[in-house]
KEKE-3310 file (N, C-alpha, C; in steps of 0.2 Angstrom, whole numbers, plus 5000, padded with zeros to 4 digits):
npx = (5004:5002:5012:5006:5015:5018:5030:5036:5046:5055:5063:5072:5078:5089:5093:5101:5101:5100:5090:5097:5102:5109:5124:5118:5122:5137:5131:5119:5101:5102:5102:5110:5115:5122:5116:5103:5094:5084:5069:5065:5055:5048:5044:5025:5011:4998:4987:4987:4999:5010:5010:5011:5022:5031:5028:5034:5048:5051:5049:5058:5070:5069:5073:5086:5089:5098:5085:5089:5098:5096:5085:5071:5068:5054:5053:5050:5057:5073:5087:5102:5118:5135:5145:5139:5134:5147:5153:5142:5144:5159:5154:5151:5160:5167:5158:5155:5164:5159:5147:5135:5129:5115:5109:5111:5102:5089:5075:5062:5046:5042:5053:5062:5078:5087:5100:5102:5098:5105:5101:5112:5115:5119:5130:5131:5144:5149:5149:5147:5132:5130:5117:5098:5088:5076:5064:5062:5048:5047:5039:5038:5036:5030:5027:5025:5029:5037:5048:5054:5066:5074:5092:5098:5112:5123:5132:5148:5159:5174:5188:5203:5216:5229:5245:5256:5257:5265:5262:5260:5267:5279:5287:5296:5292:5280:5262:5261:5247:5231:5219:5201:5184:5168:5152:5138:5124:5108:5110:5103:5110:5110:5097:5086:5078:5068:5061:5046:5042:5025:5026:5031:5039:5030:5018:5024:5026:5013:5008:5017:5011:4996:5000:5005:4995:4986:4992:5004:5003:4994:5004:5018:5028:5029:5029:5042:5052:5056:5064:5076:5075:5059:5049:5037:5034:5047:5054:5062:5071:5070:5076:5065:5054:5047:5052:5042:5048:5044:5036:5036:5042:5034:5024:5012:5009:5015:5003:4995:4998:4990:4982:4989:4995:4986:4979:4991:4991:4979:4980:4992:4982:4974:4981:4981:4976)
npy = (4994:5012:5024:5040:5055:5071:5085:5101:5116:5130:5145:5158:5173:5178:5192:5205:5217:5228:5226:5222:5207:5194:5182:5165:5152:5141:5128:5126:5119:5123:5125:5130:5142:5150:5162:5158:5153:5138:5129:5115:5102:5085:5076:5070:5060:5064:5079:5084:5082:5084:5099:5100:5093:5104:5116:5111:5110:5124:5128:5122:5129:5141:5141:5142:5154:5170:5182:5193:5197:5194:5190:5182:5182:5180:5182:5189:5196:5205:5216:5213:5216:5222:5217:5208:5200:5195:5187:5178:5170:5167:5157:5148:5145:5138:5130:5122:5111:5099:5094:5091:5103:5108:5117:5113:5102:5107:5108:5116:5117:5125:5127:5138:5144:5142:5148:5160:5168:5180:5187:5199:5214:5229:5242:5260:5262:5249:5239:5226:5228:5222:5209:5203:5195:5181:5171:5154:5144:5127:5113:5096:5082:5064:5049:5032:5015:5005:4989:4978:4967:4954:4947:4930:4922:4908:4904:4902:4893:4894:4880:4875:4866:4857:4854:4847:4835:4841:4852:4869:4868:4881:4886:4897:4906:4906:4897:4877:4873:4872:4882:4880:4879:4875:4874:4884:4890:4898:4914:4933:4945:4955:4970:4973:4986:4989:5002:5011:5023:5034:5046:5049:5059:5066:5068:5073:5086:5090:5092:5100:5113:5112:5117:5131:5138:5136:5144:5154:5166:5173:5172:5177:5190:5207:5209:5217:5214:5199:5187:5176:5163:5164:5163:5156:5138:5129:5117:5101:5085:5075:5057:5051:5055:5073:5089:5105:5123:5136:5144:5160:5162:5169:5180:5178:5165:5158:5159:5152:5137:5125:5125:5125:5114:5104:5104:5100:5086:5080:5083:5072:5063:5063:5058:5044:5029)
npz = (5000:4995:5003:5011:5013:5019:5019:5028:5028:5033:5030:5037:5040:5051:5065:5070:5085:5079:5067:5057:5045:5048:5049:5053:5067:5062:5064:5063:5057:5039:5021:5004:5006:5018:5025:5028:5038:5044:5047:5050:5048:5054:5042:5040:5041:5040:5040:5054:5062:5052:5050:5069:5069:5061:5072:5081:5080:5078:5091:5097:5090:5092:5104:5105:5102:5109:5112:5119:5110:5099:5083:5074:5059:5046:5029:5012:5005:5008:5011:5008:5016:5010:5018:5027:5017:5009:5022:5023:5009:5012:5020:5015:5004:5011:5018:5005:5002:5009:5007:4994:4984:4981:4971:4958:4955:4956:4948:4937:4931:4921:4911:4918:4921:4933:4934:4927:4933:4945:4960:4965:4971:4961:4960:4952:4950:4946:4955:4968:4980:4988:4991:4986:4997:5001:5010:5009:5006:5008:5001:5003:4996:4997:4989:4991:4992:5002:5002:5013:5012:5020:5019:5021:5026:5028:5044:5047:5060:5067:5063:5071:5068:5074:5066:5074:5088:5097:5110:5107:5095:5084:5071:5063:5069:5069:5070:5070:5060:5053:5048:5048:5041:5048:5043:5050:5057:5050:5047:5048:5038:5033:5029:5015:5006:4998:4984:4978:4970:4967:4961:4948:4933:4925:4932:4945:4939:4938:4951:4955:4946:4950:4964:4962:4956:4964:4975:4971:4967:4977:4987:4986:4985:4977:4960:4956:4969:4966:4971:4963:4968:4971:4959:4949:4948:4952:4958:4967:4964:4975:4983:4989:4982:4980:4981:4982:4979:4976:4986:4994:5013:5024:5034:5028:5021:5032:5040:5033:5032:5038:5028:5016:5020:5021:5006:5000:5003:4996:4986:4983:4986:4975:4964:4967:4957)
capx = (5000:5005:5011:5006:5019:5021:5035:5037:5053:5052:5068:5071:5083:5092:5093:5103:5096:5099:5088:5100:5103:5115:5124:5116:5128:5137:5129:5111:5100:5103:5103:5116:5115:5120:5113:5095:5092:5079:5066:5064:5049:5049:5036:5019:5006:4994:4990:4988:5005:5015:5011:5013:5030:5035:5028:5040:5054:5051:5049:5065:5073:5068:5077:5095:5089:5095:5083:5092:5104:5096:5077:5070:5062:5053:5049:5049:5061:5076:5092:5107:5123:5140:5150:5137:5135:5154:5154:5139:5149:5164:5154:5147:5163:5169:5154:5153:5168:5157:5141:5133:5126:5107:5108:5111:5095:5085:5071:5057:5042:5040:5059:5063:5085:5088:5108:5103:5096:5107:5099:5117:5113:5127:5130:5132:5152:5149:5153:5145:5134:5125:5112:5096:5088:5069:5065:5056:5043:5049:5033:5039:5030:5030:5020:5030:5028:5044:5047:5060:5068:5079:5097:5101:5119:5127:5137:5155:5163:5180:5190:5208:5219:5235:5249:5258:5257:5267:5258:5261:5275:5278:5290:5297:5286:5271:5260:5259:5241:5228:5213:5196:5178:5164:5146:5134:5117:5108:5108:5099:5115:5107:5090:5087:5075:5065:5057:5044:5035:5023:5028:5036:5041:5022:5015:5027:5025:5006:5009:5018:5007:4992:5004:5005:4988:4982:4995:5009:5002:4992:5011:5022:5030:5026:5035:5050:5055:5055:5069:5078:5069:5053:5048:5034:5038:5052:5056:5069:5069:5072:5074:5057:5048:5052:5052:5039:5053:5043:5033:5041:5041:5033:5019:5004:5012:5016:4998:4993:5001:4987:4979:4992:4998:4978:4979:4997:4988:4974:4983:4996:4976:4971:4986:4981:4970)
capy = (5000:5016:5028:5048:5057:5078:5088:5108:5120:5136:5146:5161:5178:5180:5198:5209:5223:5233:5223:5218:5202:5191:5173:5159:5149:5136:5122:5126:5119:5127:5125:5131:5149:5152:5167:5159:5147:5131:5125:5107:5099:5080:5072:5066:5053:5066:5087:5087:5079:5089:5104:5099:5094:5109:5122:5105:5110:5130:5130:5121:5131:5148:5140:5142:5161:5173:5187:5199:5201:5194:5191:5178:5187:5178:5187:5187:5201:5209:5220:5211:5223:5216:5213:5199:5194:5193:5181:5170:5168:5165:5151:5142:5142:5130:5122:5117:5105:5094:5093:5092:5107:5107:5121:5107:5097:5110:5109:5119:5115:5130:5129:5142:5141:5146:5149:5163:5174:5184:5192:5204:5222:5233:5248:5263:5260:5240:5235:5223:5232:5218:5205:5204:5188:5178:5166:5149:5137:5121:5108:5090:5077:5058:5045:5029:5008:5002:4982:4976:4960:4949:4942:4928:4919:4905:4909:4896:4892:4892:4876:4875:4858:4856:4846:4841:4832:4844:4860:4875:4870:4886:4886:4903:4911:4905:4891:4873:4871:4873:4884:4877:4883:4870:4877:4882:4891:4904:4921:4937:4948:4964:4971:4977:4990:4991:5008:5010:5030:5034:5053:5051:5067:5069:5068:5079:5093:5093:5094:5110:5118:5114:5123:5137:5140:5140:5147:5156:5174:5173:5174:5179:5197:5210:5206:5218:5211:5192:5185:5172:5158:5166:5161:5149:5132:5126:5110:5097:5080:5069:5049:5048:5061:5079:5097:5109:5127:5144:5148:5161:5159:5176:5180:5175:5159:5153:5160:5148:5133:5122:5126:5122:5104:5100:5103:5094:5079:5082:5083:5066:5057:5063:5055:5037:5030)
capz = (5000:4995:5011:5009:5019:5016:5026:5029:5029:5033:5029:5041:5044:5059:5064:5077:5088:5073:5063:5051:5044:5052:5048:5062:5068:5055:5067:5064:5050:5032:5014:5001:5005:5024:5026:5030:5042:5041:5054:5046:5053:5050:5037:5043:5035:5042:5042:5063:5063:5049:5057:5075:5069:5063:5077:5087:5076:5076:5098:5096:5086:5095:5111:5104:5101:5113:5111:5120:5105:5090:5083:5069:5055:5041:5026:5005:5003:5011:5006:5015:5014:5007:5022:5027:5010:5010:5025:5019:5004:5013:5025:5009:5000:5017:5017:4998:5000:5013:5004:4986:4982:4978:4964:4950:4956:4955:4940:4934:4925:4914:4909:4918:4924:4938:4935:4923:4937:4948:4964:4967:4972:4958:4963:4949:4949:4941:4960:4970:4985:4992:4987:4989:4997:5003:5015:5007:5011:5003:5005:5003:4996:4995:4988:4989:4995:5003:5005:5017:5011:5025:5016:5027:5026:5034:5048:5046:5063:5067:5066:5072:5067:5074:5062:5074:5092:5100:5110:5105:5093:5080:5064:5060:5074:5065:5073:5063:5060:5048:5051:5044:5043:5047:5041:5056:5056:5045:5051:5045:5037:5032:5027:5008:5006:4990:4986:4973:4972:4961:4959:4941:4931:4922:4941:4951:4937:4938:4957:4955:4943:4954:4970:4958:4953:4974:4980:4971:4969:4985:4993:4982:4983:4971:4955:4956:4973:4966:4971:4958:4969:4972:4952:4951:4944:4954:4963:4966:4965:4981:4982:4993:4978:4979:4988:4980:4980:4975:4988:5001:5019:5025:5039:5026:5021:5038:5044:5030:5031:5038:5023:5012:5019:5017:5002:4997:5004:4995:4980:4984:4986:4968:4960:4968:4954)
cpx = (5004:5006:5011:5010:5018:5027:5036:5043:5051:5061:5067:5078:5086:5093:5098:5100:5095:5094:5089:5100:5111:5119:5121:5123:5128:5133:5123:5107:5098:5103:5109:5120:5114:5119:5106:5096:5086:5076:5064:5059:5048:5042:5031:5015:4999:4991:4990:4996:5010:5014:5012:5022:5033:5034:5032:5044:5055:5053:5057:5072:5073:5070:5082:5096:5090:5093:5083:5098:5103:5088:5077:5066:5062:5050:5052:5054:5066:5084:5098:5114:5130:5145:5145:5136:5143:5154:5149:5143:5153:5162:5154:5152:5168:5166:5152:5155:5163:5151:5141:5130:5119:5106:5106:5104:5090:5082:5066:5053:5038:5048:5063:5072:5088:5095:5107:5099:5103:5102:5105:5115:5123:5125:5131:5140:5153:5151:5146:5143:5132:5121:5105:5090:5078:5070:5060:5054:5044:5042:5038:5034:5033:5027:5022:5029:5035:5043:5054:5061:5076:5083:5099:5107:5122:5130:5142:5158:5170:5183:5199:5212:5225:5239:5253:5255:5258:5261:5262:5268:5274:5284:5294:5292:5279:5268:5259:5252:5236:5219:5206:5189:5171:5157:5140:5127:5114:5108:5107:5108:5115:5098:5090:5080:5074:5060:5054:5039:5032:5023:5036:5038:5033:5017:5017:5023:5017:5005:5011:5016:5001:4994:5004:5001:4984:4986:5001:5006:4995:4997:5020:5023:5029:5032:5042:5054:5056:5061:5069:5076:5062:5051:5043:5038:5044:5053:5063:5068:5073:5070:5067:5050:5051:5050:5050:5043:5050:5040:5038:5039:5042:5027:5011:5003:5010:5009:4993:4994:4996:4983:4982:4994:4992:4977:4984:4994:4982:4975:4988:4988:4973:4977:4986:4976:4968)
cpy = (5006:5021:5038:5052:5067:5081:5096:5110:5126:5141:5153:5166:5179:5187:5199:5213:5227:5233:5223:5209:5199:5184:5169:5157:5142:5129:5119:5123:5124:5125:5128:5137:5148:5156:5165:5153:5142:5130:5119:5103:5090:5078:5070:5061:5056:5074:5090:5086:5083:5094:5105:5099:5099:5114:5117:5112:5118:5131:5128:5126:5140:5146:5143:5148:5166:5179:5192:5203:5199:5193:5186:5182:5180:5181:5186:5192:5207:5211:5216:5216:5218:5215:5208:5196:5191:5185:5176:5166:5164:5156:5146:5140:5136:5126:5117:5113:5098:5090:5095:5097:5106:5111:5117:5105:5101:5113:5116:5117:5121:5132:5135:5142:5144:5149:5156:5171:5176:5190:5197:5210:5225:5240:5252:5263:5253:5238:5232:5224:5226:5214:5205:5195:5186:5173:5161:5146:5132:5116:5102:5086:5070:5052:5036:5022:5007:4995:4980:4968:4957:4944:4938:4924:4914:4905:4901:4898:4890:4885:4876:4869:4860:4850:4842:4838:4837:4849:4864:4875:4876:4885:4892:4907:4908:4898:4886:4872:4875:4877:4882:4879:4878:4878:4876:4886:4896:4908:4926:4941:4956:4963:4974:4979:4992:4997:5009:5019:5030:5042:5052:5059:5070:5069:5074:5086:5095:5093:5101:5113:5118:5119:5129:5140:5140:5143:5152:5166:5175:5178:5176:5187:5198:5209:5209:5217:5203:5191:5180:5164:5159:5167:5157:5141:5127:5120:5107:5091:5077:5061:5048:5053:5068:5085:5104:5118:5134:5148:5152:5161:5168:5175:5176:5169:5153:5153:5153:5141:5127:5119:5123:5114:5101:5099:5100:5087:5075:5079:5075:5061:5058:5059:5049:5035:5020)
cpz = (5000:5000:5008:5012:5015:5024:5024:5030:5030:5035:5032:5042:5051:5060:5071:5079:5082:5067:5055:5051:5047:5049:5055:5060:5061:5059:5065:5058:5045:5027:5010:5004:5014:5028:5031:5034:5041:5046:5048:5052:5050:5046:5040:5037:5037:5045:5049:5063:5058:5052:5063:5074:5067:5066:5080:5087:5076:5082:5098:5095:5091:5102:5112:5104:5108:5110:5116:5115:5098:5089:5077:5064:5047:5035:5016:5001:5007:5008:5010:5012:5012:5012:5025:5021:5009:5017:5025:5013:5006:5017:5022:5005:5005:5017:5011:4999:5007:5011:4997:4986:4977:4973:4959:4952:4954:4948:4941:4930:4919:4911:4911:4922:4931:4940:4930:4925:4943:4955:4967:4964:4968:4958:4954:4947:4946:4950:4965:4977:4991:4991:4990:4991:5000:5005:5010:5009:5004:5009:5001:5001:4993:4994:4986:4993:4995:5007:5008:5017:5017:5019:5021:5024:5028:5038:5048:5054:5063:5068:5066:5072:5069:5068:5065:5083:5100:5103:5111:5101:5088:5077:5063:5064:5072:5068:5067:5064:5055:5052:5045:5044:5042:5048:5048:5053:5054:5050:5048:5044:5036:5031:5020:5010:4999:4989:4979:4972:4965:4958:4954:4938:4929:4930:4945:4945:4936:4945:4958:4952:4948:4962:4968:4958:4960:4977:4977:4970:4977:4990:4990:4983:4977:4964:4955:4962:4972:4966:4964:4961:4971:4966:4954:4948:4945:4959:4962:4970:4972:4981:4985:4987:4975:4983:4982:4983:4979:4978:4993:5008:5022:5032:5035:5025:5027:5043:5040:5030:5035:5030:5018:5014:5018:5011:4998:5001:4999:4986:4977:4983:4981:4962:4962:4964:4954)
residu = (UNK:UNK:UNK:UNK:UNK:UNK:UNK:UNK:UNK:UNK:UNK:UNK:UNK:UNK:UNK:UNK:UNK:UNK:UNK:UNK:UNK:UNK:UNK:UNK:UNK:UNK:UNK:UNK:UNK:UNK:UNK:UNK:UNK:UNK:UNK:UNK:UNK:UNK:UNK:UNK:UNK:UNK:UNK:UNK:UNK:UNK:UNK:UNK:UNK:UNK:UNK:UNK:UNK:UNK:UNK:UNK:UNK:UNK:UNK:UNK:UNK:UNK:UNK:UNK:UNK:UNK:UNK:UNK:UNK:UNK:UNK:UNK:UNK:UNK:UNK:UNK:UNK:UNK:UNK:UNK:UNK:UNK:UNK:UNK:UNK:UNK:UNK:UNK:UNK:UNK:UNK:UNK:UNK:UNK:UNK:UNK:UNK:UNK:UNK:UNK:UNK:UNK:UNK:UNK:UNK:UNK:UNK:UNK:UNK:UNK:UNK:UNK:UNK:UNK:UNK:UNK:UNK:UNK:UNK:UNK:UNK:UNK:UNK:UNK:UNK:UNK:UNK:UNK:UNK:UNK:UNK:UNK:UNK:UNK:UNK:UNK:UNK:UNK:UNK:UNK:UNK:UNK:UNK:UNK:UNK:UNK:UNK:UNK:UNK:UNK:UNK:UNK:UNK:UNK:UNK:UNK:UNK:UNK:UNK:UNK:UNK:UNK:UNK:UNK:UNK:UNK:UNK:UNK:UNK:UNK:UNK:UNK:UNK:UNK:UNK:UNK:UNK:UNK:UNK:UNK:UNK:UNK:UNK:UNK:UNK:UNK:UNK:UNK:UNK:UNK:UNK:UNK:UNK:UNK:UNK:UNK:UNK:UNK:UNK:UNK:UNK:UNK:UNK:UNK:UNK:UNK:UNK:UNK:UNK:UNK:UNK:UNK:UNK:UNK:UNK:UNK:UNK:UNK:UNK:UNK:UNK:UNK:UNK:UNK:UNK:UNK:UNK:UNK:UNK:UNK:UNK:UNK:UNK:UNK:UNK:UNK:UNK:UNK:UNK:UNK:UNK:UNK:UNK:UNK:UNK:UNK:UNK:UNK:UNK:UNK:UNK:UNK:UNK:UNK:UNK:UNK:UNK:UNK:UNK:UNK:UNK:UNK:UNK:UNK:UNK:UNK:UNK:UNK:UNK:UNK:UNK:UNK:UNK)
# end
């Protein structure tokens, strides 16, 4: 039987008193770009339970914050200046060597590239003043039957022959005797896990067009603040399905978000035929 599962992200600024943007710490979860930080809420098979887990995952996350010296802002548009863009730069060019970079995976279903957008603020000198950047709500969806097959194996015991009479006689340091492996009793060695989804490519892309057409001008900034991922049409494939990418993570969004995972359910139990 097929299992419905969806999960929530909710990507988020860090500020100082000043109500600038900040880097979080490199510990905390993030995505390419670590400027913004992530509350990652686990998946559920149900919309009490996805949303439960990510207000979990947000209470959580607002513990580590002290708000005597910084604040969490979520929002669709903001100007960062170039000495923090300078040290996100710097984080991400340490942290690329650790991880695959998610840019590549990263499709569209109206062709749209995402390497052919640039959000860097250029000043009238051709120089570099800053970028400007948006929080995302990545939905997750997965629609997938996994079977768990047991390989079991013989397990061989040790047998040890002496050649000769003597104890403990040894040769060149080395013991004479023959070591032999008589056959004992099955035992389980691993588990294979077989994973079958039915969110093919013609599936997922009419899953993000339906995402599109309920929700991306709803929550979308005004077009000239659009960032280079706040485009409709974007996703990115994952082994268990994939991660629905254009919406932003702002106050209307996150005031929405019952709404929306009812509806990616909604949409996961129209694809079952």
């Amino acid at each position: 039987m097929l299992k419905n599962m969806v999960g929530v992200e909710a990507e988020f600024f860090m500020l100082n008193k000043k109500g600038e943007a900040i880097v979080p710490p490199m510990s905390w979860d993030r995505d390419d770009f670590p400027l913004l930080g992530e509350i990652r809420g686990a998946p559920g098979e149900k919309q009490s339970e996805v949303y439960a887990n990510y207000i979990k995952r947000e209470m959580e996350i607002k513990t580590l914050i002290d708000f005597d010296k910084a604040d969490m802002l979520m929002d669709s548009f903001m100007r960062i200046k170039l000495s923090t863009y300078r040290e996100a730069m710097k984080a991400m060019r340490e942290w690329s060597g650790t991880k695959d970079s998610s840019l590549d995976k990263i499709r569209n279903i109206y062709g749209t590239d995402i390497n052919d957008f640039s959000d860097q603020i250029i000043g009238k000198n051709h120089k570099i003043q800053g970028i400007n950047a948006s929080c995302g709500l990545h939905i997750h969806f997965s629609s997938e039957e996994k079977v768990n097959e047991d390989v079991n194996e013989f397990e061989y015991d040790l047998i040890n022959l002496p050649l000769t009479i003597a104890e403990n006689q040894v040769v060149g340091g080395v013991p004479i005797n023959i070591n032999l492996y008589k056959k004992g009793t099955w035992k389980t060695k691993k588990t294979i896990t077989a994973r079958a989804s039915q969110l093919n490519q013609p599936t997922t892309e009419w899953i993000v067009k339906q995402m599109d057409d309920e929700f991306f001008e709803k929550f979308a900034p005004p077009e000239a603040e659009r960032t280079k991922y706040r485009k409709p049409g974007y996703y990115e494939v994952k082994p268990y399905g994939f991660e629905y990418r254009s919406l932003p993570a702002n106050k209307a969004s996150i005031d929405a978000l019952p709404m929306i995972i009812a509806f990616a359910f909604k949409l996961l139990n129209d694809t079952q035929f």
